[in-house]
N, C-alpha and C positions, 0 to 999 in steps of 0.2 A: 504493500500500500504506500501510495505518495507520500510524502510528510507535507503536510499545509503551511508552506514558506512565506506563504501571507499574513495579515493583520486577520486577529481572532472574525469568526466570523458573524455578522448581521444577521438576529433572531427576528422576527415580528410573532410575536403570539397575540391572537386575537380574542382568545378565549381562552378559558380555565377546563380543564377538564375532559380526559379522552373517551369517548366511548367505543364501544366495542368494535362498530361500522365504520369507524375510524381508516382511510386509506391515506397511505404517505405514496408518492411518487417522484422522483428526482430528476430531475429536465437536465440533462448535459446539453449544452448551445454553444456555439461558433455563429459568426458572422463575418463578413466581406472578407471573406481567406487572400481571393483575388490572388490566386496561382501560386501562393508562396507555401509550393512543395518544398522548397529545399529551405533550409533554415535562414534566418534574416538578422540584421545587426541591430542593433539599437536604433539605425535612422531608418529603419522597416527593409533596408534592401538587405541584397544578397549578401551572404557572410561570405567570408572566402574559410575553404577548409583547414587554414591553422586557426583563425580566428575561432572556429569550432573545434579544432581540437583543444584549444585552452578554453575552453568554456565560457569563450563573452558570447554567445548567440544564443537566440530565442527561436521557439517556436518548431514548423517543420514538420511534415507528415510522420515521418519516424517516431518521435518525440509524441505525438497526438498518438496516435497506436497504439505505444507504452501509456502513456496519461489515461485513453478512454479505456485500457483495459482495465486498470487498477480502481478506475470510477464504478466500472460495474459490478466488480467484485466486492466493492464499498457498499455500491447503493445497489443489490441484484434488483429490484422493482426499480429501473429507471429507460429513460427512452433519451437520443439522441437526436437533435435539429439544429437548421442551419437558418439565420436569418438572411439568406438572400448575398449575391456577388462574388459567387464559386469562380466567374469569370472575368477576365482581365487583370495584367498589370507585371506578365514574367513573358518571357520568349516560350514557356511551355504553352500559354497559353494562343501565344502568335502561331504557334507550329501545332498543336494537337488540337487548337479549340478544346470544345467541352471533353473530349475523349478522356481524357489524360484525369481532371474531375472526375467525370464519372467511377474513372477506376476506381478512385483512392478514397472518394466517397461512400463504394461498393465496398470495400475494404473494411473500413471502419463501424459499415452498418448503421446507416441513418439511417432514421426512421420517415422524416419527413424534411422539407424545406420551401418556403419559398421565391417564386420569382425575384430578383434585384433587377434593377436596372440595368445593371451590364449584361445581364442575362439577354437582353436585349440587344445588344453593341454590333452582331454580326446577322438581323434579322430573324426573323421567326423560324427560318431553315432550319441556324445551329442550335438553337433553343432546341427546337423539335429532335434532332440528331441527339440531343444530350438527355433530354428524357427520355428519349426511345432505349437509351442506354443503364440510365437504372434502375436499379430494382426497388425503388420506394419511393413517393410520390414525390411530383411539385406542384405548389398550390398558388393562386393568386385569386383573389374573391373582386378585386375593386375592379374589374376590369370586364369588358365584352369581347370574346373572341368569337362569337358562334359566326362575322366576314371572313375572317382567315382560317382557311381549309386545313391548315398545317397544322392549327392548334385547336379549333373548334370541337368537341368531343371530349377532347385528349384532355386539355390542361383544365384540370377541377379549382373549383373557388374553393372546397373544405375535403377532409376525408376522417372517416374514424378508422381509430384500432386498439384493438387491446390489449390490454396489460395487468395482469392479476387477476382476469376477472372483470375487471373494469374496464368501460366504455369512456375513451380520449376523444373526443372534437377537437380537431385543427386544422386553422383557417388561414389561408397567405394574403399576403398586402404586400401591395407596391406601391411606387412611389408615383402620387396622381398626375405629376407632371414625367413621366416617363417617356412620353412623345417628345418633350426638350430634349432630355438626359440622353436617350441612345434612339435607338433603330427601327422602331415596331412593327412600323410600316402604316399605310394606311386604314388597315382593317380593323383595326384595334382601338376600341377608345377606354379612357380612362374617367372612373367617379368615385365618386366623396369615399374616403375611407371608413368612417364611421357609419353610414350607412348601410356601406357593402358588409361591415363586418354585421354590421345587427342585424341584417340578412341574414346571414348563414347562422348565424347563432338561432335566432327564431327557429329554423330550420334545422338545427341538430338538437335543438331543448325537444322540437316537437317528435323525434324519433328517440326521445329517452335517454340525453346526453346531457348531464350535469357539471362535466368536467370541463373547460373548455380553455385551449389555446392558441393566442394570435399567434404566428411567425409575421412579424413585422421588417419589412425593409421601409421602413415611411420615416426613420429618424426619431431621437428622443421625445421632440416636441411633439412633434404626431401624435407619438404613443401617446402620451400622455392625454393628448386632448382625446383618442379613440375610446381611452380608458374613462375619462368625464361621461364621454356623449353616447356610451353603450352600457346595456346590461348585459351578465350572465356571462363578461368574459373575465377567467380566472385568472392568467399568465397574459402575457406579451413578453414573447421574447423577439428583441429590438435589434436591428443593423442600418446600414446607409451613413447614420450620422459618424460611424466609428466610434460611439460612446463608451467609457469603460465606468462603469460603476461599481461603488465597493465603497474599502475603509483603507485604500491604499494613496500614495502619493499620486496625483492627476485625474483621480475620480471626478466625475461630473457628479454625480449623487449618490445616495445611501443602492446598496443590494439585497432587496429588491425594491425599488420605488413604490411605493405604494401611493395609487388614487383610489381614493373608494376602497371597495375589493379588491382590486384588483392590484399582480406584483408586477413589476415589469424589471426587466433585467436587459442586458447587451453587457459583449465579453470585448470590446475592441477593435481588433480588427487583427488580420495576415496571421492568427492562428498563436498568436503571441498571447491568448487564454486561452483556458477553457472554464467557461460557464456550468457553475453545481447549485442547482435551486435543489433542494428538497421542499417540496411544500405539501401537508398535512390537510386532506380534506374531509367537514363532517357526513355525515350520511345522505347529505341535501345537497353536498356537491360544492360546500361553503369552505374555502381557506379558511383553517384554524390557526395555522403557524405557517409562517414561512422563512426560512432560513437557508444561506449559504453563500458564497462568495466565489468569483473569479482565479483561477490556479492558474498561477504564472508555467506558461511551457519555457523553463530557462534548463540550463546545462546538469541542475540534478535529476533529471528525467531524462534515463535512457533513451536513447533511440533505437528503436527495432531494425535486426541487423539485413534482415530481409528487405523490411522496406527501403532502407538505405541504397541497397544494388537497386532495386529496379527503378527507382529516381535516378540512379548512375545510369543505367540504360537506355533510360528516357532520354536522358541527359547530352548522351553521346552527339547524337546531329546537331545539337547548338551548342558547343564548346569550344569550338574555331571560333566566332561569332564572337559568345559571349566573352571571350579571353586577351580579347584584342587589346591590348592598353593603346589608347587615342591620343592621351593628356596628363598631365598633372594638374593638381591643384595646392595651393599652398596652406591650404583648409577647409576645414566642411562646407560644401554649398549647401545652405539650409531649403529643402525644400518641403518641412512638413505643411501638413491640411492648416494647422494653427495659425501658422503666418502669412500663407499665400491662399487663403480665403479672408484674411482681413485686412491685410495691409501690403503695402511693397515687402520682398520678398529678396535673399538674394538669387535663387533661383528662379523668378518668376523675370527679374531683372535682366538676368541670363541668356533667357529661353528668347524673352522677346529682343535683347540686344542681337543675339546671334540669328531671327527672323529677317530685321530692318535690316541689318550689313549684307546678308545676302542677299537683299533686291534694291539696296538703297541706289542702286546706281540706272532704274526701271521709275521713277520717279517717286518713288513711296517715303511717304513722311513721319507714318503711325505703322507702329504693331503694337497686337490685344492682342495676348494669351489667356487661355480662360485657366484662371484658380485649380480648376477640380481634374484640369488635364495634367497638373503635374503633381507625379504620385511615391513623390521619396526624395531623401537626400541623398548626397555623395559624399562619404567622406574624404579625409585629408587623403590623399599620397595619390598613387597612380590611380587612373578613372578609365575603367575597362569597358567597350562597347555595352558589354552588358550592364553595368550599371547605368548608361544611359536610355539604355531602354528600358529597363524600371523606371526611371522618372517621367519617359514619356513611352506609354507602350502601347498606344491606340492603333500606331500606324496612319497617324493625320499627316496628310499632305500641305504645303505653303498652298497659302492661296492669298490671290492678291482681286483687290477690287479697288472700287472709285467710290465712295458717298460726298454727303455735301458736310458741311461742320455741324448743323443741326443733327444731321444723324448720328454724328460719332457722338456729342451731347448724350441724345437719348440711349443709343448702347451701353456708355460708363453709368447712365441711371439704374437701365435694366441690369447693373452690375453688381450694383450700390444697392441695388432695391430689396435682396436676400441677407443683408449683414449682417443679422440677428441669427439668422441660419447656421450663418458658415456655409452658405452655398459655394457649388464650384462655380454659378458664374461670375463672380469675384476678379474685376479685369488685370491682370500684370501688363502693364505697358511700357513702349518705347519711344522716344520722340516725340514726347507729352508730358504734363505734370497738370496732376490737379488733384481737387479738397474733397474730402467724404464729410459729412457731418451726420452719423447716423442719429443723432437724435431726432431729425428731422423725419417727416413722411416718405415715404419710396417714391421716386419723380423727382423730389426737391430737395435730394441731400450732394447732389454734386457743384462743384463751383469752382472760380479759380482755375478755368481750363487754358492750359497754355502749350501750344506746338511750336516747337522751335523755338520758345522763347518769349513768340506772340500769341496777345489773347488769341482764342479763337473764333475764328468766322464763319459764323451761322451758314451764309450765303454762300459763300464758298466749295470748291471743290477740294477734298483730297486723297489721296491714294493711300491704302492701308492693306499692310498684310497680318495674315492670322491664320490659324487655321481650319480645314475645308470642314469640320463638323464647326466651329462660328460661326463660319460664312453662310453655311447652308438653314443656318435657324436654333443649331446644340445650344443650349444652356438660358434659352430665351432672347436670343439677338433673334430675335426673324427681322427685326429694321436693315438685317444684311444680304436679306436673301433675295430682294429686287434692288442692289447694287448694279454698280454700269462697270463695264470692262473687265468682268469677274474671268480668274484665271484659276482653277481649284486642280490643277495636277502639278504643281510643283511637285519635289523631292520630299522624302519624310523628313518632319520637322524635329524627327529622331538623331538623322542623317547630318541636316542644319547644325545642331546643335555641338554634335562629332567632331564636325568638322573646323568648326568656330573654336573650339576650346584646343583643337589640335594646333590652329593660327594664332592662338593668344598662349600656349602651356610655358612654364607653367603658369595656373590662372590663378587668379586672386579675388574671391567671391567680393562682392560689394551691393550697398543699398547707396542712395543718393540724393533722395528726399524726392523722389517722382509721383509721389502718391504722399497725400499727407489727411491724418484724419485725427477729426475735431475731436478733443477729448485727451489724447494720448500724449 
């Protein structure tokens, strides 16, 4: 059995007194893994294998093997889920799509999961491909597929199963703006999360389901407000936002949140937890207790020696690739969610300096990277292709277009306008400076916009690169997608950045007050 290298853990008892009909069940949960089979540093990317063989790395299919199997043996009454984002953010994932998930997923024995957003990132095809692949559901309730053939039938909004005896209702969510976020296509619409789920809830109370649990990829706030404006749901278990809850250092809140009834929990993110609810139900189906905490996956947790080799196997075709050293750097480029969804970044700084230099000489004045496309830092020393494609792994193409100055206006609003969020559309720019004031209303927090040094002109034309998920509508720009002049097959802005940091090595990260926001 593990030893619990965390902070003692968070009880909620609700009541006094057990009775006989009394069932406890233990919910193990992961959320947005996002490809990180092989173990990950402290700045979420790829470790390299000394770094793991002295034990600074986190995380890692290996390590989750050994963790979930010592959970079950712990908690034998418990079940395993995933909140959502199996997909995206390693070259395993550029090269096997869901395949390679599904395996490891198959492995480990989930019992359920829902839809994420990136689940969406390669069209309804891979999605389909990757359910067809395993052997335990995936669910999404907010959503209408019965237009798209691919998925109409197949992908359920809830499913039970049992355990002890007892009857589990669980229901998936996604994220209602998922037509911004990735790829759905047009057959798919998205509605109110708290409706869809009291949908299915109605709908599993009326076949005799007392117990019931969201898989939420909708982010903390969601949850919480799903958990206000619904009855009869018992858990949420939460991803999208990356939240980590607990009694440990960078917790967003206590484990498990309690609204109402109901607990809500999320383990982080890239598999660096794993999530241990036990929670205790009376005969009515009502949480009496609920207690447990987040298990750090760090270096006292074996890694299974099996699964070790066949991630090496996996491994074999992108290790050319991934091993290439491009650059130096003379320090960490910081590119966590923390900083480059709220403010100037240095990797945000970066990403869009090395956009503008490669077209600066095509007449382009402005580059917008969006927040949420850049997904890790670098640390100090040598910077291997592959770590550049952890920070950017979508495979987005440059793209260059034309708007007027009013437009770029409104896009750094639609930027501005999630802050409270931590949204990815959160703009990193180049060849620009200007003011956030989030106290203000969404529309009317930007100001102070200056290009090149001069205010900006509404009236005006100017050329702007970024990339082709911006251009085309990603992240809530659609003010870009009847642009003049639009060029959306540039080079990968993976590629860009490769090659920018090879022309400046070694490089020396920087912020320089391009972005300045009211309050800080």
């Amino acid at each position: 059995m593990i030893a619990r290298i965390l902070a003692s853990s968070c009880v909620l008892a609700l009541s006094a007194g057990a009775a006989m009909a009394d069932y406890s069940l233990t919910i193990l949960h992961t959320n947005d893994f996002h490809a990180r089979f092989e173990p990950i540093s402290k700045y979420d990317s790829t470790c390299s294998p000394d770094a793991n063989a002295e034990g600074e790395c986190f995380g890692g299919t290996a390590r989750l093997v050994t963790a979930i199997e010592a959970a079950r043996e712990e908690f034998p009454n418990s079940i395993l889920v995933d909140g959502g984002d199996q997909f995206q953010g390693t070259l395993f994932y550029t090269y096997y799509k869901g395949a390679m998930a599904a395996e490891f997923m198959n492995k480990l024995g989930y019992d359920a999961m829902t839809v994420g957003n990136h689940e969406f990132d390669d069209g309804p095809e891979v999605l389909r491909g990757f359910m067809d692949a395993l052997d335990f559901p995936i669910l999404m309730s907010n959503a209408d597929v019965s237009a798209e053939p691919l998925l109409a039938d197949t992908l359920m909004k809830s499913t039970i199963i049992e355990k002890d005896g007892e009857k589990i209702g669980l229901i998936g969510l996604t994220p209602q703006d998922t037509d911004e976020l990735a790829s759905p296509g047009k057959n798919i619409t998205f509605s109110d999360p708290s409706e869809a789920v009291q949908g299915e809830v109605d709908k599993l109370t009326a076949e005799g389901v007392n117990k019931i649990i969201v898989l939420s990829h909708s982010g903390y706030g969601v949850d919480q407000t799903v958990a206000a404006n619904t009855t009869g749901v018992d858990v949420i278990v939460g991803g999208h936002t990356n939240t980590l809850l607990g009694d440990m250092e960078g917790a967003e809140g206590q484990y498990p949140t309690m609204v109402g009834d109901t607990a809500i929990v999320s383990a982080y993110a890239y598999g660096k937890f794993l999530g241990e609810l036990t929670v205790t139900f009376d005969d009515e189906g009502k949480i009496i207790e609920a207690s447990g905490q987040p298990l750090l996956i760090d270096a006292a947790i074996e890694e299974d020696e099996a699964t070790v080799a066949r991630i090496g196997e996996l491994a074999e075709p992108l290790n050319e690739i991934r091993n290439k050293v491009v650059a130096e750097t003379a320090e960490e480029i910081i590119g966590v969610r923390e900083d480059c969804r709220a403010r100037e970044c240095a990797m945000g700084s970066l990403i869009a300096d090395a956009m503008l230099d490669r077209v600066a000489d095509q007449g382009i004045q402005i580059a917008i990277q969006n927040g949420g496309g850049i997904r890790s830092s670098i640390d100090a020393g040598e910077v291997t292709m592959g770590e550049v494609l952890t920070v950017l792994p979508f495979q987005n193409t440059l793209s260059t277009f034309q708007v007027s100055g009013a437009t770029i206006v409104e896009a750094l609003e639609n930027g501005a306008s999630q802050y409270e969020e931590g949204a990815g559309r959160f703009p990193q720019v180049a060849g620009m400076t200007f003011t956030i004031d989030p106290s203000k209303p969404a529309g009317e927090r930007v100001s102070d916009v200056m290009v090149g040094g001069e205010a900006i002109d509404t009236e005006a034309t100017y050329g702007v690169v970024s990339n082709n998920y911006v251009r085309n509508g990603g992240d809530g720009f659609s003010m870009f997608v009847e642009a003049e002049n639009v060029y959306d097959y540039g080079p990968d802005v993976a590629d860009v950045l490769a090659e920018y940091l090879a022309a400046n090595t070694p490089f020396t990260p920087y912020t320089d007050g391009r972005i300045t926001i009211v309050g800080e």
